[in-house]
C-alpha positions in Angstrom: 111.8 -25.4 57.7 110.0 -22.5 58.3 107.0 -21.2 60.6 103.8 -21.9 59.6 101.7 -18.3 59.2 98.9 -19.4 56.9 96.9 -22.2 55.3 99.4 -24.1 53.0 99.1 -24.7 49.5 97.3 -27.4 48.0 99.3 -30.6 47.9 101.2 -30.5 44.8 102.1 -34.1 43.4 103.2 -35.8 40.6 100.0 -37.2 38.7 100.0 -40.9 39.2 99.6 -41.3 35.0 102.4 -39.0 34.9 105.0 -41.0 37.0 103.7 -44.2 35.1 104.8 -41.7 31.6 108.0 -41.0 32.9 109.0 -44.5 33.9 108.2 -45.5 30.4 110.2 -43.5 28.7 113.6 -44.0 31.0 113.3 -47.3 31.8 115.9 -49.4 30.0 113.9 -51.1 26.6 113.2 -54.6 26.9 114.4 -56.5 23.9 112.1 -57.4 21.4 112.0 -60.9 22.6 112.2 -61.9 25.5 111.8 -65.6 26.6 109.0 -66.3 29.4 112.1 -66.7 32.4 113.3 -63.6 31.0 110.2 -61.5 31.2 108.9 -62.9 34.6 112.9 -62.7 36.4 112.3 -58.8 34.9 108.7 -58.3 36.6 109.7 -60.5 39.9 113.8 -59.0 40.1 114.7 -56.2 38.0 113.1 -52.6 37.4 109.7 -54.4 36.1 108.9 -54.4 39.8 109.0 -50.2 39.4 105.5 -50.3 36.9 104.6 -53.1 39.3 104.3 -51.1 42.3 103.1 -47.7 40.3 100.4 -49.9 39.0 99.6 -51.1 42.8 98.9 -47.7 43.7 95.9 -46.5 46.2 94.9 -43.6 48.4 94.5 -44.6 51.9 93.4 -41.1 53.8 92.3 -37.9 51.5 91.1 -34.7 52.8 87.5 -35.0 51.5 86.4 -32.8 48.6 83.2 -31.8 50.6 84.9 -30.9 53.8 86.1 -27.6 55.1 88.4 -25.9 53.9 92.1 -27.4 55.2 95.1 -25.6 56.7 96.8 -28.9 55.8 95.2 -31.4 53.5 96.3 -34.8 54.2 96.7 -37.5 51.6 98.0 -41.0 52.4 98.7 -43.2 49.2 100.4 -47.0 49.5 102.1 -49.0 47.0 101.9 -53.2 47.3 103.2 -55.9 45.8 102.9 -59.7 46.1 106.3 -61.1 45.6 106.4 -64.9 44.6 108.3 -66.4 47.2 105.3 -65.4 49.2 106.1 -62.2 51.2 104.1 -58.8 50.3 106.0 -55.8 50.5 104.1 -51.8 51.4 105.5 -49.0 51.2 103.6 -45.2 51.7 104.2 -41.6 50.6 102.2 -38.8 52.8 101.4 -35.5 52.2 100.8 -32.8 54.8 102.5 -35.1 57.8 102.6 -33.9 61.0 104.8 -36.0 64.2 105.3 -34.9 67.2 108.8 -36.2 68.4 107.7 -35.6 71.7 106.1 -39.1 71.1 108.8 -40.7 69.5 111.6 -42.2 71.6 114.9 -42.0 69.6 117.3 -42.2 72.3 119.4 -43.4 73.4 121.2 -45.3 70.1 121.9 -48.8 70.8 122.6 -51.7 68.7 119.3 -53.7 67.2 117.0 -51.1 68.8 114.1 -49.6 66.9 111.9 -46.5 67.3 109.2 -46.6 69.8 106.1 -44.6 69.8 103.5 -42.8 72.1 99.7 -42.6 70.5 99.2 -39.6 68.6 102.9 -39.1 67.3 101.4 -39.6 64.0 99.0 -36.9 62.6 96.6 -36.0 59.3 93.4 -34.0 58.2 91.9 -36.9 56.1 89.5 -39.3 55.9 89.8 -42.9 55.4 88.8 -44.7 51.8 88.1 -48.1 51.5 91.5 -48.9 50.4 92.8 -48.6 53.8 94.1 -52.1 54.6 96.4 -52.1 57.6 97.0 -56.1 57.3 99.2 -55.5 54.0 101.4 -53.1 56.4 104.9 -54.2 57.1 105.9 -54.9 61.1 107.2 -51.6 61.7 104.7 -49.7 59.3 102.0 -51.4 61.8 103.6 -49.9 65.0 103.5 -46.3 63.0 100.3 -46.0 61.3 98.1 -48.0 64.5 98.2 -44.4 65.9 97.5 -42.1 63.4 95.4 -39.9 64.1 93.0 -38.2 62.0 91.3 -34.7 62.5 90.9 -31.0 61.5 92.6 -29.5 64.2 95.1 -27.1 63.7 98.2 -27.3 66.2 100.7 -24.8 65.6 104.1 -26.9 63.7 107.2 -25.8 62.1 106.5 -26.8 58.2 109.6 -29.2 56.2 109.4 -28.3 52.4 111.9 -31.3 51.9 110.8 -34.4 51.0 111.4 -37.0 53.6 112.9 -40.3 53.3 112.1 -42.2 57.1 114.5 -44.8 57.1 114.7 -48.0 59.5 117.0 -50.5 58.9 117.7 -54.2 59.2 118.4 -55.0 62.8 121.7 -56.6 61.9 122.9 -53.0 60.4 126.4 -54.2 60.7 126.0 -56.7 58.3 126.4 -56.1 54.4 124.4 -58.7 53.6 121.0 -58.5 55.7 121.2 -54.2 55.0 121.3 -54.6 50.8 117.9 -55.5 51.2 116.6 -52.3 52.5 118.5 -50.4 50.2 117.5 -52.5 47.0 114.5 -51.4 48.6 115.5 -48.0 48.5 116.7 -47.7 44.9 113.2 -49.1 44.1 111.0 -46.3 45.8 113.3 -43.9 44.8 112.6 -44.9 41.4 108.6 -45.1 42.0 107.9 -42.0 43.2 110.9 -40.5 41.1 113.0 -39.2 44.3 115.8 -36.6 43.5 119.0 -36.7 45.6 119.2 -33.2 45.5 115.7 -32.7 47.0 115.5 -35.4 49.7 116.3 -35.7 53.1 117.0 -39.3 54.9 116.2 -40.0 58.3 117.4 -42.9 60.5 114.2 -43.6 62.0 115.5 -46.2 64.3 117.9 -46.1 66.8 120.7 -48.1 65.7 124.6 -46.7 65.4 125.1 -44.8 62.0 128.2 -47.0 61.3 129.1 -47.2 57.4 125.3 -45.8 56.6 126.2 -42.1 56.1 128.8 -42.9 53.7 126.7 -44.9 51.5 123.5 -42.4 51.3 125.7 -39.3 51.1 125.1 -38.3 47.4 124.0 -41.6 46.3 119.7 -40.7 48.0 120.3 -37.3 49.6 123.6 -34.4 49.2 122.6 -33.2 52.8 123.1 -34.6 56.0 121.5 -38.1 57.9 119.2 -36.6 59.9 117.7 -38.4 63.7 114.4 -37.9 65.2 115.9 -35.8 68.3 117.5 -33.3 65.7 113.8 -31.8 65.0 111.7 -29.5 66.9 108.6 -30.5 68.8 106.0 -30.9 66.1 106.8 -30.9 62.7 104.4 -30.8 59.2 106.4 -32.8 56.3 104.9 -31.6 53.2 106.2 -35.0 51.3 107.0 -37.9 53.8 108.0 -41.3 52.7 107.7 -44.4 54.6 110.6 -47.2 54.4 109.7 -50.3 52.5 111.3 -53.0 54.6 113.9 -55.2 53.4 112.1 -58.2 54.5 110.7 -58.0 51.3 114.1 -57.4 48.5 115.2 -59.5 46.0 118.8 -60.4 47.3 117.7 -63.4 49.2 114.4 -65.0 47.9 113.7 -68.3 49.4 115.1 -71.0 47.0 112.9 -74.1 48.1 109.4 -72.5 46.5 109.1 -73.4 43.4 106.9 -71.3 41.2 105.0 -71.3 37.8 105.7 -69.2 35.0 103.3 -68.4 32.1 103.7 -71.6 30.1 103.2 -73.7 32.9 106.5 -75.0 33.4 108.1 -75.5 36.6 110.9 -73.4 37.6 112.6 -71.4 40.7 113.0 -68.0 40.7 116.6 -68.2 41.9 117.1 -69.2 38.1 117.1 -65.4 37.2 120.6 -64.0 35.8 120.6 -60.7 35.6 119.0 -58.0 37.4 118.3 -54.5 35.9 117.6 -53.4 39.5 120.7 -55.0 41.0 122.6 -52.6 38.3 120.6 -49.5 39.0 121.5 -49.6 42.8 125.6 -50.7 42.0 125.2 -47.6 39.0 123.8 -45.1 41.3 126.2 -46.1 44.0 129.5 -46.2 42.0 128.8 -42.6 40.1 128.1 -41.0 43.9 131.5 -42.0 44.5 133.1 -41.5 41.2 134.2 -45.4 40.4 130.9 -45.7 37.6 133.7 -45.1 34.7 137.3 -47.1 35.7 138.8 -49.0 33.5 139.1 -52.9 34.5 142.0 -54.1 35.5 144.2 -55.3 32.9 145.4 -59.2 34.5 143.8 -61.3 37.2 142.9 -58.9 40.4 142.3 -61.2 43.1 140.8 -60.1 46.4 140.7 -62.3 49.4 138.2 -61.3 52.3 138.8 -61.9 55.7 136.9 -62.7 58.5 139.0 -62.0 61.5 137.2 -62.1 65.5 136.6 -58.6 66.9 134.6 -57.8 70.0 132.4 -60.5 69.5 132.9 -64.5 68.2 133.2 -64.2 64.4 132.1 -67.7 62.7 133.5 -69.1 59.4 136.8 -67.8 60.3 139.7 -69.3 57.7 142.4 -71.3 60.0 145.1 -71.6 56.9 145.0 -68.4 55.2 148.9 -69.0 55.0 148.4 -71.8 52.5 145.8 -69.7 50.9 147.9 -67.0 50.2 151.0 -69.5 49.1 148.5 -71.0 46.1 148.2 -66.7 45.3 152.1 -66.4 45.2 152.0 -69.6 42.6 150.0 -67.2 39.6 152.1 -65.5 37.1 151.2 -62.1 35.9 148.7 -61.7 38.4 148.1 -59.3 41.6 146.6 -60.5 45.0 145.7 -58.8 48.4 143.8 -59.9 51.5 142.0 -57.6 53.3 139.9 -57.2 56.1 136.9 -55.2 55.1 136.0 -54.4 58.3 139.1 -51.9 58.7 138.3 -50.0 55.4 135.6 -47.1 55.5 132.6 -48.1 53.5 134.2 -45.9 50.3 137.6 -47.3 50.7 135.6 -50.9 50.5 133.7 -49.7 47.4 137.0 -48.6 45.3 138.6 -52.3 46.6 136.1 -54.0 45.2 136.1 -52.2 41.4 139.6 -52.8 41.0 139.1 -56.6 41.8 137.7 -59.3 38.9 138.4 -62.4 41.0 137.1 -62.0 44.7 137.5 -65.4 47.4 136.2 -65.6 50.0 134.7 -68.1 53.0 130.4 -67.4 53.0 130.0 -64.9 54.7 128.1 -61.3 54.3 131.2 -59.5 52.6 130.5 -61.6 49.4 128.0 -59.4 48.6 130.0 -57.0 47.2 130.3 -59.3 44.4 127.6 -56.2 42.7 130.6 -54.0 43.0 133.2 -55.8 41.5 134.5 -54.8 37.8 132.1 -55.0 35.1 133.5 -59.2 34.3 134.3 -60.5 37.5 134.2 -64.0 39.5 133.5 -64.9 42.6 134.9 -67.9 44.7 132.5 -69.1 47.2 134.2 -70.9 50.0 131.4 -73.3 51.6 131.9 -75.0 55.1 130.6 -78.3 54.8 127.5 -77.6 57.1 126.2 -74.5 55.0 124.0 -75.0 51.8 122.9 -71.8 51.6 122.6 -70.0 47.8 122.8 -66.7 49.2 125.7 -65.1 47.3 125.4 -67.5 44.2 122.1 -65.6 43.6 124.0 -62.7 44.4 125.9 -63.3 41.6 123.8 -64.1 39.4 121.6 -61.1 39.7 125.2 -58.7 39.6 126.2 -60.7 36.0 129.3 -62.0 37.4 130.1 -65.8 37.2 129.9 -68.0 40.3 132.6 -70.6 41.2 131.6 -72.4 44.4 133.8 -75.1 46.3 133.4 -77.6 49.6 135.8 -78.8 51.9 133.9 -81.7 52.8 137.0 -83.4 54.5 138.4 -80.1 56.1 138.3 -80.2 60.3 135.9 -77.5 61.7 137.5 -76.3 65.2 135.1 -74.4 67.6 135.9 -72.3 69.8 132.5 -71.4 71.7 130.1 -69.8 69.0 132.8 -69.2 66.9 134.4 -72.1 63.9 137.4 -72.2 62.3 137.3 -73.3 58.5 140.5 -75.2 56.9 140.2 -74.8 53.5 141.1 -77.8 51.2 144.2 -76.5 49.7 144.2 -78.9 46.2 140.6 -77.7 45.6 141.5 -74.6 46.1 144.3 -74.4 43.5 142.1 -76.3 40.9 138.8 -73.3 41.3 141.2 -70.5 41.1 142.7 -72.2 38.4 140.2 -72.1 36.5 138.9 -68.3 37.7 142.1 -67.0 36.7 142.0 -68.7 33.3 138.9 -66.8 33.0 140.3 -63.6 34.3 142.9 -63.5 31.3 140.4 -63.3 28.8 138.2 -60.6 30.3 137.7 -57.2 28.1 140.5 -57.3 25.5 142.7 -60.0 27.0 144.0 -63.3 25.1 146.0 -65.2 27.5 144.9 -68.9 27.1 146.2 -69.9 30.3 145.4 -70.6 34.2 147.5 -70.1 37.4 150.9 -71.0 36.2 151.3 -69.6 32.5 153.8 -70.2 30.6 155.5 -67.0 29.7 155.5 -67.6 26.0 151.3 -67.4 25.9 151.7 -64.5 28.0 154.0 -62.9 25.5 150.7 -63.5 23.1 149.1 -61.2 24.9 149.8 -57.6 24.3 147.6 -56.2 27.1 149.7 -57.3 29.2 152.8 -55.6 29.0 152.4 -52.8 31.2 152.0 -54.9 33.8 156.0 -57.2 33.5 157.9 -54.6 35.8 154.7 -54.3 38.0 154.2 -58.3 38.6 158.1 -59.3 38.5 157.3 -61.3 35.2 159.9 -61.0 32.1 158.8 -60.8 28.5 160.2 -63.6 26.5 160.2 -64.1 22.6 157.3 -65.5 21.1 156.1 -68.8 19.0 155.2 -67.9 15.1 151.6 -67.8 15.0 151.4 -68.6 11.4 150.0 -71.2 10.1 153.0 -73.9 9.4 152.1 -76.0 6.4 
């Protein structure tokens, strides 16, 4: 930032037809065909919601063409989009900002607490158009543009070159699950108003602990550091400011009991979408910050088992016999296994877990998410309680191009202990899904083993990809049957 001596330059944007240009030409091609689910899970889930939103745009506030001359030209322009399983989701891109964190109250950070503000934070030379339309604004959009303020004067500010990124985040910023929507959300501004990395600055614009945040926007949506609103002067002019589109309104958990219409007039839910072109722009921009984009996947079965284990506070769905769990593991031949409490690893140590794992188990729960992460063919084991129906992570799934094995323990004692429920997981129901996960599993990329938990070693030896991995997995290469036909 530097002092303000003299008017500023004209706002210099990106033409809207221009950004609409540029998304045509590096979006991914649609197929010449595509059947009427496909094309509508595109436009509703994937990066057709990017032309979507560039087509929604409007200017709110612009300096007029007839006024005085401006130190600082405002313009305000809002992007909208009515999803189907009737939310709206807004999000806004200023130019010539000014706030005066005087007015904001950022302090202290606690958990689940969001900014506050005093009237008059919020301030641009520009007049409103008859596009304004404050009912379309998300909750906290409302509590930030309800006192903007709009006039000529000039009031002496430090100027920010760097376009801004204000950030607020789910309330329950602890949990994987809830916070994917906002950044979803982010991946899909980003791509709108084609945001550089290298030329944008994120602010937590809430009060909330950092806690694994840092690690996942560092080089992924900005190289330099999370910024707060106590670590800027008094008043401050952004040149480019962008305002958070909430993750009340993602993709990642639609509600599954609407069911919708598509262009033929056949019934269908939108939860039916497989595949997610936006799901894999977020876990591709993700994995290359952090170098994992290229691995190799692993060459046998790689199962992961999460853990919920109670902290500081009561922890439900945890598993009461993860003993027996782990026994059915030690049954598999020519596979590896590890449990692990997620919660212990740093968010980048979580990330690299997850690409070296094709087969992840766990009880429902917001770790499955990661599912997005796992190696390019993967499965995930879904662990319900018998009092949860929720499709959260089978949509999840889904969206990420991974199969989906779900399994009940309907029989299976619940013990409670306050807030807090132990699950026992039936152990024969168990050993039949991963059964059949690993049987998958051996086939993945260039595998051939035609065989589940228990193999016998002479389809193993079958399998050439394997043999790196005997000494590794305490497994001995036997002789072979003739493959040849024998008549």
């Amino acid at each position: 930032a530097s002092k303000a001596e003299a008017t500023l330059p004209a706002v210099v944007d990106v033409p809207l037809g221009k950004k609409q240009d540029l998304f045509a030409a590096s979006a991914t091609s649609y197929p010449n065909l595509m059947s009427v689910r496909d094309e509508a899970c595109e436009n509703h889930m994937g990066l057709g919601l990017v032309q979507r939103y560039l087509q929604s745009a409007s200017v709110w506030c612009q300096h007029p063409a007839d006024a005085k001359v401006s130190p600082a030209p405002g313009l305000l322009r809002c992007y909208t989009v009515k999803y189907p399983w009737d939310k709206t989701g807004t999000f806004c891109e200023g130019f010539n900002v000014t706030i005066d964190f005087d007015k904001v109250q950022s302090l202290p950070i606690k958990e689940e607490e969001f900014l506050s503000f005093t009237p008059g934070f919020l301030h641009m030379d520009c007049k409103k158009t008859k596009q304004y339309n404050d009912s379309i604004l998300m909750n906290h959009q409302k509590s930030q543009f309800r006192d903007l303020k709009l006039s000529s004067e000039s009031v002496p500010a430090q100027v920010e070159e760097t376009t801004t990124y204000l950030l607020w985040r789910h309330k329950d910023a602890d949990n994987m699950f809830h916070i994917t929507g906002d950044y979803h959300n982010m991946e899909l501004v980003y791509r709108v108003l084609l945001l550089d990395a290298n030329q944008t600055q994120v602010v937590f614009w809430d009060r909330m602990e950092s806690l694994f945040h840092e690690q996942l926007l560092h080089n992924a949506y900005t190289k330099q550091k999370v910024m707060r609103p106590h670590f800027f002067d008094k008043r401050v002019t952004f040149r480019h400011v962008v305002w958070h589109l909430e993750a009340s309104a993602n993709i990642g958990h639609p509600r599954s009991n609407i069911a919708k219409v598509l262009n033929d007039n056949r019934p269908a839910i939108h939860v039916q979408c497989f595949g997610s072109t936006l799901y894999k722009a977020y876990r591709s921009r993700l994995l290359a910050a952090n170098g994992l984009l290229n691995l190799p996947p692993p060459g046998i079965p790689s199962i992961l088992l999460i853990l919920r284990v109670r902290a500081k506070r009561p922890t439900g769905r945890v598993m009461a016999n993860q003993a027996e769990v782990e026994a059915v593991f030690k049954e598999g031949k020519m596979l590896t296994w590890r449990a692990v409490d997620l919660a212990k690893l740093k968010f980048t140590e979580q990330l690299a877990a997850m690409r070296e794992t094709n087969v992840l188990v766990g009880i429902h729960g917001a770790g499955l998410v990661w599912v997005n992460f796992l190696a390019d063919e993967a499965i995930l084991i879904e662990i319900h309680p018998s009092y949860r129906l929720d499709r959260h992570f089978r949509h999840a799934a889904r969206l990420s191009g991974k199969a989906y094995m779900p399994m009940r323990s309907m029989d299976a004692k619940i013990n409670c202990t306050g807030k807090s429920d132990e699950i026992l997981v039936d152990i024969n129901e168990f050993r039949k899904t991963l059964d059949g996960a690993v049987r998958l599993a051996r086939v993945f990329d260039d595998g051939m083993a035609e065989c589940g938990l228990k193999c016998d070693p002479r389809i193993l030896t079958l399998d050439s990809t394997v043999d790196p991995w005997y000494e590794k997995t305490n497994n001995t290469k036997v002789s072979h049957k003739r493959t040849k036909f024998p008549c």
